[in-house]
PQR file with spaces between the fields and no chain letter, atoms N, CA, C, O and H, PARSE charges and radii, in Angstrom:
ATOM       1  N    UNK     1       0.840   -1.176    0.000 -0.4000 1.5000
ATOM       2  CA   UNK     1       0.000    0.000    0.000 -0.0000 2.0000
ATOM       3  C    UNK     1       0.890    1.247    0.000  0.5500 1.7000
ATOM       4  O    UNK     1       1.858    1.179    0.757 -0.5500 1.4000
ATOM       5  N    UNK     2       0.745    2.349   -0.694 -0.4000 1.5000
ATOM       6  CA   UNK     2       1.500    3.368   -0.713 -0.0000 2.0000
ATOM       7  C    UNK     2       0.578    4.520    0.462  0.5500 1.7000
ATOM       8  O    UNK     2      -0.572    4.554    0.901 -0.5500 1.4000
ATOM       9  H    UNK     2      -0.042    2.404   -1.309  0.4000 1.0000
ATOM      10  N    UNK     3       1.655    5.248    0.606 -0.4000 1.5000
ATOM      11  CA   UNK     3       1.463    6.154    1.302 -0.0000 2.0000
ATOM      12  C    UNK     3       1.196    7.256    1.314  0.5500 1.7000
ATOM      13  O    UNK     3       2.328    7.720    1.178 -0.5500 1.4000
ATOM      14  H    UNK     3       2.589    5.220    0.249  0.4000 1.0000
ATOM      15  N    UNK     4       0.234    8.511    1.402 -0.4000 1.5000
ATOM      16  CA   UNK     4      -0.205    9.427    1.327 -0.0000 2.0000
ATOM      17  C    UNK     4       0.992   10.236    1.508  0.5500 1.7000
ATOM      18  O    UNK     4       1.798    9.945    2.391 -0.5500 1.4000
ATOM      19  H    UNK     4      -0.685    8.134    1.513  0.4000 1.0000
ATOM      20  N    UNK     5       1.231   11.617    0.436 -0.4000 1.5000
ATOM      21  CA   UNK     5       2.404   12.601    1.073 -0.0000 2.0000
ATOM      22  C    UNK     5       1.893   13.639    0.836  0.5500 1.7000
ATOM      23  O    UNK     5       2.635   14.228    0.050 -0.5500 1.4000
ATOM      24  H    UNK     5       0.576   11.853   -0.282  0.4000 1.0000
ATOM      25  N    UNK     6       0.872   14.336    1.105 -0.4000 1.5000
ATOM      26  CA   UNK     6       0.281   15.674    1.024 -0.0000 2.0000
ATOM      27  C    UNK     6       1.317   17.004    1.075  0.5500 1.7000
ATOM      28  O    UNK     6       0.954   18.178    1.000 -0.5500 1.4000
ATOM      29  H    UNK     6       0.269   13.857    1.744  0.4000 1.0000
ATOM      30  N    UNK     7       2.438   16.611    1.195 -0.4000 1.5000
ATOM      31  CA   UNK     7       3.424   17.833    1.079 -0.0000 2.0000
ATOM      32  C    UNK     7       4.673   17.335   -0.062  0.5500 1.7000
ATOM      33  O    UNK     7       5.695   17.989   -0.267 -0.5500 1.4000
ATOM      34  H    UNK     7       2.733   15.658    1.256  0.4000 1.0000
ATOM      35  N    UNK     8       4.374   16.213   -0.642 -0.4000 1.5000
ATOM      36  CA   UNK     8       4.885   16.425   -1.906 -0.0000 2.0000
ATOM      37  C    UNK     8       4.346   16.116   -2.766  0.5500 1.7000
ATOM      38  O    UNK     8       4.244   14.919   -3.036 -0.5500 1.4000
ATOM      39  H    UNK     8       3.544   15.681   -0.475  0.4000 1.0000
ATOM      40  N    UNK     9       3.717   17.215   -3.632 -0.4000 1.5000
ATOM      41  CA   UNK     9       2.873   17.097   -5.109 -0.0000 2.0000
ATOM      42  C    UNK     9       3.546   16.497   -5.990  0.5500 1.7000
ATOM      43  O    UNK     9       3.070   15.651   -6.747 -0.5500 1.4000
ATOM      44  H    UNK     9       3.800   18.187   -3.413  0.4000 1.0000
ATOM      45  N    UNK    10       5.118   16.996   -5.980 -0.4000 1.5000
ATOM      46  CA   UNK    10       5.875   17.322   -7.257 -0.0000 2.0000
ATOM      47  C    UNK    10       6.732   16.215   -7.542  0.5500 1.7000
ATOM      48  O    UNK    10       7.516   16.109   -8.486 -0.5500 1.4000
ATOM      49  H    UNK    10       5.505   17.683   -5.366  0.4000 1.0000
ATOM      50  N    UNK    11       6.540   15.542   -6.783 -0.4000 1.5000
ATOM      51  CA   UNK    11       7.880   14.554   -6.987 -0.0000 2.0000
ATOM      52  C    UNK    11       6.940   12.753   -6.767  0.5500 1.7000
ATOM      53  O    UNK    11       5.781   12.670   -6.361 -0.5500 1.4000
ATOM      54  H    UNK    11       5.903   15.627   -6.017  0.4000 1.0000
ATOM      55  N    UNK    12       7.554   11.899   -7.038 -0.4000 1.5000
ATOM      56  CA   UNK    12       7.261   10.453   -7.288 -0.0000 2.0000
ATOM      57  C    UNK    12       7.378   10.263   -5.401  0.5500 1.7000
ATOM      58  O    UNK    12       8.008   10.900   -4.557 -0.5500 1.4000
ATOM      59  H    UNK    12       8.496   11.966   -7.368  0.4000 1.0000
ATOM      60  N    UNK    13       6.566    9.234   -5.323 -0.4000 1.5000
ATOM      61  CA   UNK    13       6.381    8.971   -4.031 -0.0000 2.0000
ATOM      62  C    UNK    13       7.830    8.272   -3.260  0.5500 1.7000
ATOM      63  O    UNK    13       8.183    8.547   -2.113 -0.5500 1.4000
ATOM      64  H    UNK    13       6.054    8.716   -6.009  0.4000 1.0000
ATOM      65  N    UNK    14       8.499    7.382   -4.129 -0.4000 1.5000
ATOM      66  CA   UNK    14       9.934    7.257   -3.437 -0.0000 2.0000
ATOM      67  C    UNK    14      11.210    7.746   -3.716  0.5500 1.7000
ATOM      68  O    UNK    14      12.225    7.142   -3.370 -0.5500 1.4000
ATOM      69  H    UNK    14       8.213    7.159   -5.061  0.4000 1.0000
ATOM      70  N    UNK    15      11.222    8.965   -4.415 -0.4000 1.5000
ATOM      71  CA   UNK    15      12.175    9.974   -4.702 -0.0000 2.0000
ATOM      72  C    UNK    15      12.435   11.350   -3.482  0.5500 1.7000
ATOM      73  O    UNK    15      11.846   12.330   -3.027 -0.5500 1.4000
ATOM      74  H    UNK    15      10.398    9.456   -4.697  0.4000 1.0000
ATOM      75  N    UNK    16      13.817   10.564   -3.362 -0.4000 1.5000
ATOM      76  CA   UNK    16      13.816   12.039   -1.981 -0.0000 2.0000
ATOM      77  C    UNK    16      13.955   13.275   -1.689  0.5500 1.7000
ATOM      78  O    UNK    16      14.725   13.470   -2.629 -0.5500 1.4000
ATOM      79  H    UNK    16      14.295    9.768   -3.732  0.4000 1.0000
ATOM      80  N    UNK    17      13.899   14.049   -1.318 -0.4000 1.5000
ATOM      81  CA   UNK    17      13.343   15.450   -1.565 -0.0000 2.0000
ATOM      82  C    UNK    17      14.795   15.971   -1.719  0.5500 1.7000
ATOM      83  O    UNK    17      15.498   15.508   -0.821 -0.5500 1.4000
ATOM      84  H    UNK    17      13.273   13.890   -0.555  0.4000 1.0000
ATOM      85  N    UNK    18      15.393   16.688   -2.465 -0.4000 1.5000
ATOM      86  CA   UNK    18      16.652   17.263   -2.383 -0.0000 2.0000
ATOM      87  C    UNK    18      16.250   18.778   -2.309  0.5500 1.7000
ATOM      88  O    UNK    18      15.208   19.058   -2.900 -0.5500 1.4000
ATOM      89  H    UNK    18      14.821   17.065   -3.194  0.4000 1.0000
ATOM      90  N    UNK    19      17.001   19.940   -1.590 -0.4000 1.5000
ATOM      91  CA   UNK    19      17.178   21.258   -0.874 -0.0000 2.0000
ATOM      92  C    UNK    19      18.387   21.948   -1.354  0.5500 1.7000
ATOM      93  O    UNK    19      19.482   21.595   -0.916 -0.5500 1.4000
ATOM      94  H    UNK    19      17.849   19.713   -1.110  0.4000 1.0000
ATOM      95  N    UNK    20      18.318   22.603   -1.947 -0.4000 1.5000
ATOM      96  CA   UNK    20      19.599   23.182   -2.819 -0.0000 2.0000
ATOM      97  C    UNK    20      20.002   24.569   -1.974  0.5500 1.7000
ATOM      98  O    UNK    20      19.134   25.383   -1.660 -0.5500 1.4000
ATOM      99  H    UNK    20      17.429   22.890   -2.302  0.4000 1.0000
ATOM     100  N    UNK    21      21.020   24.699   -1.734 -0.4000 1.5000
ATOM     101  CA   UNK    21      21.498   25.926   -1.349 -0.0000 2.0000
ATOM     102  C    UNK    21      21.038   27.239   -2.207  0.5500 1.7000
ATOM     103  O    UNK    21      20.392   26.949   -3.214 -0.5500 1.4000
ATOM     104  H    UNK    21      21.726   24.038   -1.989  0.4000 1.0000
ATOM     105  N    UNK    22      21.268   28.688   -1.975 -0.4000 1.5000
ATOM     106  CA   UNK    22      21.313   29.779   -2.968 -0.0000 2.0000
ATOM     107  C    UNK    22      22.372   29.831   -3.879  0.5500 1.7000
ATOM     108  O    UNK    22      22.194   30.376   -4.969 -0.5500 1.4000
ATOM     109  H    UNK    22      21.793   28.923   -1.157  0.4000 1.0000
ATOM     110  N    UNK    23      23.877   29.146   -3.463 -0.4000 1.5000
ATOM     111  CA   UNK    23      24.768   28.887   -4.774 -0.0000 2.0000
ATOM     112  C    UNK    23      24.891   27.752   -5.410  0.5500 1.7000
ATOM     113  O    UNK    23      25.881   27.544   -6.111 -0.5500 1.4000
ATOM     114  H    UNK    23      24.022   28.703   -2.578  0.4000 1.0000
ATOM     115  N    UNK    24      23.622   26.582   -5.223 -0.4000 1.5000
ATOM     116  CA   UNK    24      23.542   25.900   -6.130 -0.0000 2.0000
ATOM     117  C    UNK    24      22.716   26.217   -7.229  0.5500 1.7000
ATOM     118  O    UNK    24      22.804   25.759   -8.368 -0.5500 1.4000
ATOM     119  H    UNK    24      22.818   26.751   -4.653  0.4000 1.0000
ATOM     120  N    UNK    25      21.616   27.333   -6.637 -0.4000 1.5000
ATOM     121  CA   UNK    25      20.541   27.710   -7.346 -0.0000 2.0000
ATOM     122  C    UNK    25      21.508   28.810   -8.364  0.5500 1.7000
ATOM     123  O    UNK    25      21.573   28.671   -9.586 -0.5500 1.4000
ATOM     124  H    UNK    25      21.545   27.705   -5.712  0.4000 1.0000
ATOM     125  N    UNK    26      22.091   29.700   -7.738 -0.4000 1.5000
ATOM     126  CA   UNK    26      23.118   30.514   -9.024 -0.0000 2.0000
ATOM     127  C    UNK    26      23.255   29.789   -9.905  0.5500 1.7000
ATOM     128  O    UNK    26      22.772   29.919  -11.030 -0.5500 1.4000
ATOM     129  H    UNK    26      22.038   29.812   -6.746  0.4000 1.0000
ATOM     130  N    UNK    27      24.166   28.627   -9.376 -0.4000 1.5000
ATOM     131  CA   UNK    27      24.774   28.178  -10.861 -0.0000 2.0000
ATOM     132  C    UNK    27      23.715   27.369  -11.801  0.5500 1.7000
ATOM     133  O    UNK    27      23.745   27.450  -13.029 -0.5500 1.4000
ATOM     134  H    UNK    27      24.558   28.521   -8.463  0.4000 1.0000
ATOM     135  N    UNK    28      22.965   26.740  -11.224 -0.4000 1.5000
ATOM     136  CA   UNK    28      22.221   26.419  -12.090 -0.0000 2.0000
ATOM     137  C    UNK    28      21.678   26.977  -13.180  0.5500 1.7000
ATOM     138  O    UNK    28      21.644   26.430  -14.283 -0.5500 1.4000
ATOM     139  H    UNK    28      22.941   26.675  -10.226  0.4000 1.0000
ATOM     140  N    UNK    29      21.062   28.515  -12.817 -0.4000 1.5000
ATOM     141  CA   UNK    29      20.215   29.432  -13.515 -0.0000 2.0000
ATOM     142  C    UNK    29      21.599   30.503  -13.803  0.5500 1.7000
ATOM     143  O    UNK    29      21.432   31.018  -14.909 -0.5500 1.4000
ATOM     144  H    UNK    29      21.090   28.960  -11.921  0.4000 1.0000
ATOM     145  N    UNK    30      22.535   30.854  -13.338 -0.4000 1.5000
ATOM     146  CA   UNK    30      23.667   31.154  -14.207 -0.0000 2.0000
ATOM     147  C    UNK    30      23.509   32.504  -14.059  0.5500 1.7000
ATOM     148  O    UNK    30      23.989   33.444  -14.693 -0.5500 1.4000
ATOM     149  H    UNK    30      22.671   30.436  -12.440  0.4000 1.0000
ATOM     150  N    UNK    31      22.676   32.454  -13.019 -0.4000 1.5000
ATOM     151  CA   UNK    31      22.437   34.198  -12.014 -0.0000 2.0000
ATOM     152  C    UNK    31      23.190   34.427  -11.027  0.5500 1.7000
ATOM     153  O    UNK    31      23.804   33.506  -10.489 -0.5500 1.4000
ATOM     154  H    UNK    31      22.286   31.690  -12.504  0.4000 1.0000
ATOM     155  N    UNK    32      23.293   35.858  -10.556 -0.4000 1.5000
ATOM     156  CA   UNK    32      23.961   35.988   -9.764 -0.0000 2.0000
ATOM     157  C    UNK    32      23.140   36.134   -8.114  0.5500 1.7000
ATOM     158  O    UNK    32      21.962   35.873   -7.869 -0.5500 1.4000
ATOM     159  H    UNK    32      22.794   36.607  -10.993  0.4000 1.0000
ATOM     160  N    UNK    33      24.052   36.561   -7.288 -0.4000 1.5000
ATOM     161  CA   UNK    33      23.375   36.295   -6.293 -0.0000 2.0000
ATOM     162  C    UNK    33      22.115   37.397   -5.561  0.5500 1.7000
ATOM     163  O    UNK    33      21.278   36.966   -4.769 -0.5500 1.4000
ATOM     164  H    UNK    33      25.009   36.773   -7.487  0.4000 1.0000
ATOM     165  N    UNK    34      22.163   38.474   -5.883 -0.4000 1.5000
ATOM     166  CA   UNK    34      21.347   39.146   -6.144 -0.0000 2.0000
ATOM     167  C    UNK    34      20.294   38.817   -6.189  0.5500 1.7000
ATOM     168  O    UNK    34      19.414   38.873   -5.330 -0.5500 1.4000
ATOM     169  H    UNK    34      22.843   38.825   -6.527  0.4000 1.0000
ATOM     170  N    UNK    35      20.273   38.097   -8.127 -0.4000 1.5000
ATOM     171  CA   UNK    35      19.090   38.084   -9.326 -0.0000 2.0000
ATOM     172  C    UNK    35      18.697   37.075   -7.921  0.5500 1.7000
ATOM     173  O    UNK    35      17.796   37.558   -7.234 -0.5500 1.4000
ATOM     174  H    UNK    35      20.988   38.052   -8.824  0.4000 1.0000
ATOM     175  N    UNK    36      19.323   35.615   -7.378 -0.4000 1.5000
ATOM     176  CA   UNK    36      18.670   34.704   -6.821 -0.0000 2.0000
ATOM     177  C    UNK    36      17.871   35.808   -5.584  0.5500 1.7000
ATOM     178  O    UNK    36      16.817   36.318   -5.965 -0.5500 1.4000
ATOM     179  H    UNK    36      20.054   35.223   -7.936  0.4000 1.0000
ATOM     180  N    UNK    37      18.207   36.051   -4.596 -0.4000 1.5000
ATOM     181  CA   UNK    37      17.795   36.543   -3.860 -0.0000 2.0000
ATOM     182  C    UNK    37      16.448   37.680   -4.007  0.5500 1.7000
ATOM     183  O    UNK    37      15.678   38.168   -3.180 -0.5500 1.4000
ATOM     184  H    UNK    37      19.063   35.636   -4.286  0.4000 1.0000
ATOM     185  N    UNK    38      16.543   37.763   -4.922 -0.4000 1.5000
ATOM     186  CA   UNK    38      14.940   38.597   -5.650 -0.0000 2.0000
ATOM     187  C    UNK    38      14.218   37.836   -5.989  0.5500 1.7000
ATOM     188  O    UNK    38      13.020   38.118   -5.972 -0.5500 1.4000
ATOM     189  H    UNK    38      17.168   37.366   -5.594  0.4000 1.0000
ATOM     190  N    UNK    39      14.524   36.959   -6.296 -0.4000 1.5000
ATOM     191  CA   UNK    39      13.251   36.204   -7.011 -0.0000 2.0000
ATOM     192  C    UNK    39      13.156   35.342   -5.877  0.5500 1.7000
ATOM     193  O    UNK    39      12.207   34.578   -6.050 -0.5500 1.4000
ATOM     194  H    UNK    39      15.498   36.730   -6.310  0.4000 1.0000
ATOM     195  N    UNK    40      13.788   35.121   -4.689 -0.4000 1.5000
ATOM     196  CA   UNK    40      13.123   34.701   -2.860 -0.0000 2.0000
ATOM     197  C    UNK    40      12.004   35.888   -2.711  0.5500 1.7000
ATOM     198  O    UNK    40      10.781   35.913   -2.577 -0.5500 1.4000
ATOM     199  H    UNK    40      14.559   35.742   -4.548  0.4000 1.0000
ATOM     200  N    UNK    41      12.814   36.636   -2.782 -0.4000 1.5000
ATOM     201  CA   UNK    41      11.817   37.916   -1.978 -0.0000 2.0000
ATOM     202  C    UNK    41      10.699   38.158   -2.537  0.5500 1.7000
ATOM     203  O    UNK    41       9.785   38.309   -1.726 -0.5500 1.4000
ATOM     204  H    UNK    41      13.808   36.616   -2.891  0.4000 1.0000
ATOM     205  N    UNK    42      10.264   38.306   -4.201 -0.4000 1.5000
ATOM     206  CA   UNK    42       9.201   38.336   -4.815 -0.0000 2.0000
ATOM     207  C    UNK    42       8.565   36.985   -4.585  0.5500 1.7000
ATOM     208  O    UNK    42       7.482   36.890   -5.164 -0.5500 1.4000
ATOM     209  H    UNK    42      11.006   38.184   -4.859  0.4000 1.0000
ATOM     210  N    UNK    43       8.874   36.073   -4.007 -0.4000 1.5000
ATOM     211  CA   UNK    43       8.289   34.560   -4.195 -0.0000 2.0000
ATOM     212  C    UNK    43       8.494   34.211   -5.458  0.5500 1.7000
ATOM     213  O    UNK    43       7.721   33.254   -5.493 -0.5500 1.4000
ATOM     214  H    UNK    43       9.753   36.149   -3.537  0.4000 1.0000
ATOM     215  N    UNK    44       8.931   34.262   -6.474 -0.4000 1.5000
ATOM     216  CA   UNK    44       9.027   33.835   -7.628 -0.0000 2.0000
ATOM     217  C    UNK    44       9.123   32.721   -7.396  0.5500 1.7000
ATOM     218  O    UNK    44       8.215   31.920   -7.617 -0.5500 1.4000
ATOM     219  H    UNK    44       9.560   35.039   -6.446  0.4000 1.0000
ATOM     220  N    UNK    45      10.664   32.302   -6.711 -0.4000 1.5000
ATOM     221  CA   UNK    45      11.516   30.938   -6.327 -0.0000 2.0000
ATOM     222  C    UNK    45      10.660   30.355   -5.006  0.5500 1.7000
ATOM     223  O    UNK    45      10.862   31.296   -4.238 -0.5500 1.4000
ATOM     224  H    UNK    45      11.402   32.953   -6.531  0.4000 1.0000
ATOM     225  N    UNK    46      10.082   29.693   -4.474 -0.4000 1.5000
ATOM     226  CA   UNK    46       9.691   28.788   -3.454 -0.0000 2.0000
ATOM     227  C    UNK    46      10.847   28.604   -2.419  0.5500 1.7000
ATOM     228  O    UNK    46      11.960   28.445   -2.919 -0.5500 1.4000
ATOM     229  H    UNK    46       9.918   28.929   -5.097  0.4000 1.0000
ATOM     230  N    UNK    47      10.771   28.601   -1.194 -0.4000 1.5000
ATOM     231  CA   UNK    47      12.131   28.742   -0.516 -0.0000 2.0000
ATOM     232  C    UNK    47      11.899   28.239    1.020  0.5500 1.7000
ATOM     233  O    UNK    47      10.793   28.535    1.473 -0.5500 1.4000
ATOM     234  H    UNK    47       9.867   28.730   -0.787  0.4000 1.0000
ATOM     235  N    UNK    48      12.700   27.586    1.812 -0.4000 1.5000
ATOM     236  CA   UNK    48      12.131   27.366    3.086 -0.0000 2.0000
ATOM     237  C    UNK    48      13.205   27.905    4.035  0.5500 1.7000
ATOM     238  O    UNK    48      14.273   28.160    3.478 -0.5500 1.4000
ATOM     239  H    UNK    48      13.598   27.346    1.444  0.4000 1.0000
ATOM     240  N    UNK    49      13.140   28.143    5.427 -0.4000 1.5000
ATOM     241  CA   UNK    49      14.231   28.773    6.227 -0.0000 2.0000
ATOM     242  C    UNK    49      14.547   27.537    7.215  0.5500 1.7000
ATOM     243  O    UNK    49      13.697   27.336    8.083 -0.5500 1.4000
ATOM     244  H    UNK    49      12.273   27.936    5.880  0.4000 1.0000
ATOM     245  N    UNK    50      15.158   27.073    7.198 -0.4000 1.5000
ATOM     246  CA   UNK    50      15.860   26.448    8.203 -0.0000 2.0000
ATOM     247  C    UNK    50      17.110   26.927    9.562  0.5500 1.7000
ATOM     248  O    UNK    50      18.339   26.922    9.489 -0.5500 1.4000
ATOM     249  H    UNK    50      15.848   27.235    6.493  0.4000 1.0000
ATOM     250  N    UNK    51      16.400   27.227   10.483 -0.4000 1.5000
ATOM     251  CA   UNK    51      17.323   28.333   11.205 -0.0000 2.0000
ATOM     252  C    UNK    51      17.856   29.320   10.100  0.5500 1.7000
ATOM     253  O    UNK    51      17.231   29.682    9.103 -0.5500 1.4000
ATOM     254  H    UNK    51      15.402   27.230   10.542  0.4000 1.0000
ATOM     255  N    UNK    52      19.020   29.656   10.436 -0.4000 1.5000
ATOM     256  CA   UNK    52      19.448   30.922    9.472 -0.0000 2.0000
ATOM     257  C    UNK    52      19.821   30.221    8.144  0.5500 1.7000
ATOM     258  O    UNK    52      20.998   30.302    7.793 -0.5500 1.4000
ATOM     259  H    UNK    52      19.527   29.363   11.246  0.4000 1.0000
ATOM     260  N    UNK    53      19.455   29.936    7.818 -0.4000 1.5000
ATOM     261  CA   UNK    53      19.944   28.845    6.180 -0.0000 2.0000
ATOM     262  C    UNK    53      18.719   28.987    5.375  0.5500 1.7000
ATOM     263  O    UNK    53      17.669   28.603    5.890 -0.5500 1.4000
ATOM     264  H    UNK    53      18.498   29.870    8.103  0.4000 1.0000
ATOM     265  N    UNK    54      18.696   29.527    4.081 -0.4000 1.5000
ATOM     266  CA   UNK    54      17.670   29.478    3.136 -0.0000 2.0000
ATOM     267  C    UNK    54      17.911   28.390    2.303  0.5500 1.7000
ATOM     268  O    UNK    54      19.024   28.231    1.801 -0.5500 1.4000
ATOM     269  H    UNK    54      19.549   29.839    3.663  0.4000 1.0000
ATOM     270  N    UNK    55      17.018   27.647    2.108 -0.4000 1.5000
ATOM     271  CA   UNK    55      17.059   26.408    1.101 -0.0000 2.0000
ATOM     272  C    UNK    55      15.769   26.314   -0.202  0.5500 1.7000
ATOM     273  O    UNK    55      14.573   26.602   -0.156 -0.5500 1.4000
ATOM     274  H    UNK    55      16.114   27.776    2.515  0.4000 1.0000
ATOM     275  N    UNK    56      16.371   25.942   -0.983 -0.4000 1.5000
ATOM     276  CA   UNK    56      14.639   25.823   -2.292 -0.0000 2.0000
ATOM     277  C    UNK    56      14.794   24.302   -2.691  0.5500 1.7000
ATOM     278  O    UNK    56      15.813   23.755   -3.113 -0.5500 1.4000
ATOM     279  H    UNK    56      17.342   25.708   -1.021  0.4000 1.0000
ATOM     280  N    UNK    57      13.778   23.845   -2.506 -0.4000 1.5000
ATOM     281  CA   UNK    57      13.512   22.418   -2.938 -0.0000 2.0000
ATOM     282  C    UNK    57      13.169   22.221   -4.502  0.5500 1.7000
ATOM     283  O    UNK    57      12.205   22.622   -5.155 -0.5500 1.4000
ATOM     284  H    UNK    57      12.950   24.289   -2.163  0.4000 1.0000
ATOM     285  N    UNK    58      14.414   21.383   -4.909 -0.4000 1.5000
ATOM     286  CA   UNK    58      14.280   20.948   -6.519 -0.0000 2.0000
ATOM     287  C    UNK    58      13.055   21.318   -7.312  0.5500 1.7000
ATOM     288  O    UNK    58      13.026   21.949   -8.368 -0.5500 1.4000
ATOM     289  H    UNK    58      15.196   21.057   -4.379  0.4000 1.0000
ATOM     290  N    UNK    59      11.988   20.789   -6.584 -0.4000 1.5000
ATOM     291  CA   UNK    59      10.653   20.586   -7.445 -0.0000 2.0000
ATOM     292  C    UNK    59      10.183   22.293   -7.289  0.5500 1.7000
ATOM     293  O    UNK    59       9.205   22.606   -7.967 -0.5500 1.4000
ATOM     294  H    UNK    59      12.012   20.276   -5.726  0.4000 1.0000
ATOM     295  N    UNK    60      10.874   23.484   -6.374 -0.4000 1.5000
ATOM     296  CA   UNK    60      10.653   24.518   -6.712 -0.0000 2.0000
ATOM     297  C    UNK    60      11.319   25.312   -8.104  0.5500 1.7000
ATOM     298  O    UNK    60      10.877   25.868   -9.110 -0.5500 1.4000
ATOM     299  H    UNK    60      11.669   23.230   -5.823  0.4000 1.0000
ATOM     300  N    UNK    61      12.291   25.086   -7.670 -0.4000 1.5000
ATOM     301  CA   UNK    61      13.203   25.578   -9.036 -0.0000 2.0000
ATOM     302  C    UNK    61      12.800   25.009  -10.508  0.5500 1.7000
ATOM     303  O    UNK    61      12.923   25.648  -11.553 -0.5500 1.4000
ATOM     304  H    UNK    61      12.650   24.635   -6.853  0.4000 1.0000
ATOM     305  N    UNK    62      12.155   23.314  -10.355 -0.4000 1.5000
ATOM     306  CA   UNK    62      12.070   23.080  -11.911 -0.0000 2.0000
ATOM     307  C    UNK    62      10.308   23.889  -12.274  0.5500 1.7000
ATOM     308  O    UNK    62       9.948   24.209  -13.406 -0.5500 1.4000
ATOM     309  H    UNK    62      12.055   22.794   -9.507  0.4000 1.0000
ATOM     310  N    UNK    63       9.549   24.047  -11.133 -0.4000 1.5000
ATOM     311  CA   UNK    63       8.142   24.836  -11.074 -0.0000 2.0000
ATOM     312  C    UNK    63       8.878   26.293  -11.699  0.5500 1.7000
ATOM     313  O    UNK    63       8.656   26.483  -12.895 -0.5500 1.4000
ATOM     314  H    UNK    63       9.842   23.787  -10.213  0.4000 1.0000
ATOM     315  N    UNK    64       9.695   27.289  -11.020 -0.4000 1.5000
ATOM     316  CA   UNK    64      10.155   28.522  -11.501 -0.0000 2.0000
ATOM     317  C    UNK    64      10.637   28.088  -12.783  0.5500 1.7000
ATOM     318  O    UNK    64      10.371   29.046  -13.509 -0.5500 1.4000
ATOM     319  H    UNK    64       9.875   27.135  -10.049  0.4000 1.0000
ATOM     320  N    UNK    65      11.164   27.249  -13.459 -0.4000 1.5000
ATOM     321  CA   UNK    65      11.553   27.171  -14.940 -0.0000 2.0000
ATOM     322  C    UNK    65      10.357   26.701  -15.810  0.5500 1.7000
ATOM     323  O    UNK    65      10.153   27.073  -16.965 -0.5500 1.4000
ATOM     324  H    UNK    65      11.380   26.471  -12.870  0.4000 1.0000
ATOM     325  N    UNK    66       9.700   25.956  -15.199 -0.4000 1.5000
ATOM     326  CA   UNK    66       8.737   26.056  -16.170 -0.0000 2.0000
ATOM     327  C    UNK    66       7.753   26.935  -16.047  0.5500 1.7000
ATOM     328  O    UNK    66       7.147   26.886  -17.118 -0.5500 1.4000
ATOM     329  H    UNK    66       9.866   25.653  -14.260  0.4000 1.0000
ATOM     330  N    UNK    67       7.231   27.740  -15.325 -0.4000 1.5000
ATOM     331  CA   UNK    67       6.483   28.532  -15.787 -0.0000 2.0000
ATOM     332  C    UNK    67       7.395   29.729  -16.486  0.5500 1.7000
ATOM     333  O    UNK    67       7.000   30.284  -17.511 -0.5500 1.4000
ATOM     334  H    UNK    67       7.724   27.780  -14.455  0.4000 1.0000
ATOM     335  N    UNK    68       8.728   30.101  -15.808 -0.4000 1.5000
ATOM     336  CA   UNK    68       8.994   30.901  -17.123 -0.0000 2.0000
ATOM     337  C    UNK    68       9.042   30.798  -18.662  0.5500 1.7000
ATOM     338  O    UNK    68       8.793   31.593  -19.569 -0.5500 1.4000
ATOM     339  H    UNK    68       9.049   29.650  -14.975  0.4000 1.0000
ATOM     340  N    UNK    69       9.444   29.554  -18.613 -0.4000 1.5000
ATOM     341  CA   UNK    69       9.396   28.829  -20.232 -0.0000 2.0000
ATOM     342  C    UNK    69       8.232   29.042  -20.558  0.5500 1.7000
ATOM     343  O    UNK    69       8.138   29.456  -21.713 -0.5500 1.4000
ATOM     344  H    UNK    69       9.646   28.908  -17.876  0.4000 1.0000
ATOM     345  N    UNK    70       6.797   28.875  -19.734 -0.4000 1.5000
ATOM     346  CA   UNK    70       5.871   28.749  -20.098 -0.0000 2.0000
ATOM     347  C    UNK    70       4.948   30.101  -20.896  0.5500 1.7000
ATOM     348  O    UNK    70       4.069   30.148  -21.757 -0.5500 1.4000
ATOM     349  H    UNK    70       6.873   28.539  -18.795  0.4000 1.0000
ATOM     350  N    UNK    71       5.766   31.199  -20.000 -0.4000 1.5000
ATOM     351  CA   UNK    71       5.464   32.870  -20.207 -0.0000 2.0000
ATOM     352  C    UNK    71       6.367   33.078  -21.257  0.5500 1.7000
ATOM     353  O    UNK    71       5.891   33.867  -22.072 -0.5500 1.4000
ATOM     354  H    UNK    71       6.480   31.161  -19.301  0.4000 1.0000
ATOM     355  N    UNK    72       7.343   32.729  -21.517 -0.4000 1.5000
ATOM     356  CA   UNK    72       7.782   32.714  -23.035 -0.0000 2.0000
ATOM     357  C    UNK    72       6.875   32.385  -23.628  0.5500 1.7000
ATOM     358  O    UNK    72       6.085   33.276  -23.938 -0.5500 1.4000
ATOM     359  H    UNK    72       7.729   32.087  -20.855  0.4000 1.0000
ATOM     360  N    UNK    73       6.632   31.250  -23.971 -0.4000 1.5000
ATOM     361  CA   UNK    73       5.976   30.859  -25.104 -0.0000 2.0000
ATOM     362  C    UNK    73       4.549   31.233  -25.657  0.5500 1.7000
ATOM     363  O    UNK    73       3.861   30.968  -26.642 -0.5500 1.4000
ATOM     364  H    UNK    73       7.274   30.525  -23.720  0.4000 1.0000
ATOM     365  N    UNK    74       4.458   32.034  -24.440 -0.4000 1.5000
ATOM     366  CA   UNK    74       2.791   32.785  -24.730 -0.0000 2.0000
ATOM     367  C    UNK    74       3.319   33.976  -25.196  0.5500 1.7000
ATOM     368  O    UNK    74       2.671   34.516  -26.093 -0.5500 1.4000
ATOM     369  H    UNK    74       5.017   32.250  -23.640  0.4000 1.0000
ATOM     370  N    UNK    75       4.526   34.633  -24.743 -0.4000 1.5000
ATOM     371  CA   UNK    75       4.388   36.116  -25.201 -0.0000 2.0000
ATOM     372  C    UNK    75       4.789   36.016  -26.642  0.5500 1.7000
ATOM     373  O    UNK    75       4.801   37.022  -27.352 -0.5500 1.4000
ATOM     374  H    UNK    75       5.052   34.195  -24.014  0.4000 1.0000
């Protein structure tokens, strides 16, 4: 029987949640640290606080790429 995970939509039920730092998120998106840190503050990026440590969970960052891709392709 599988198990209910109401706090993860985004991901397969036995795939584990990975938490990326703000300079993993730079390099990924090839921004600087700034650009990352704005798009926390606007909520753009999804983000959680862990004591003083900001972290964004994978399935946030690939959500922020696709809807930008997605606003491309409409405009």
């Amino acid at each position: 029987m599988t198990s209910y995970q109401p706090n993860a939509p985004h991901q397969a039920p036995s795939a584990p949640q990975e938490l990326l730092t703000v300079p993993q998120v730079m390099a990924h998106l090839q921004l600087g640290c700034s650009a990352v840190y704005d798009l926390l503050r606007t909520q753009q990026l999804a983000s959680i606080n862990l004591g003083r440590a900001r972290r964004i969970p994978t399935y946030a960052l690939t959500d922020f790429i696709r809807t930008r891709l997605d606003q491309e392709a409409a405009a």
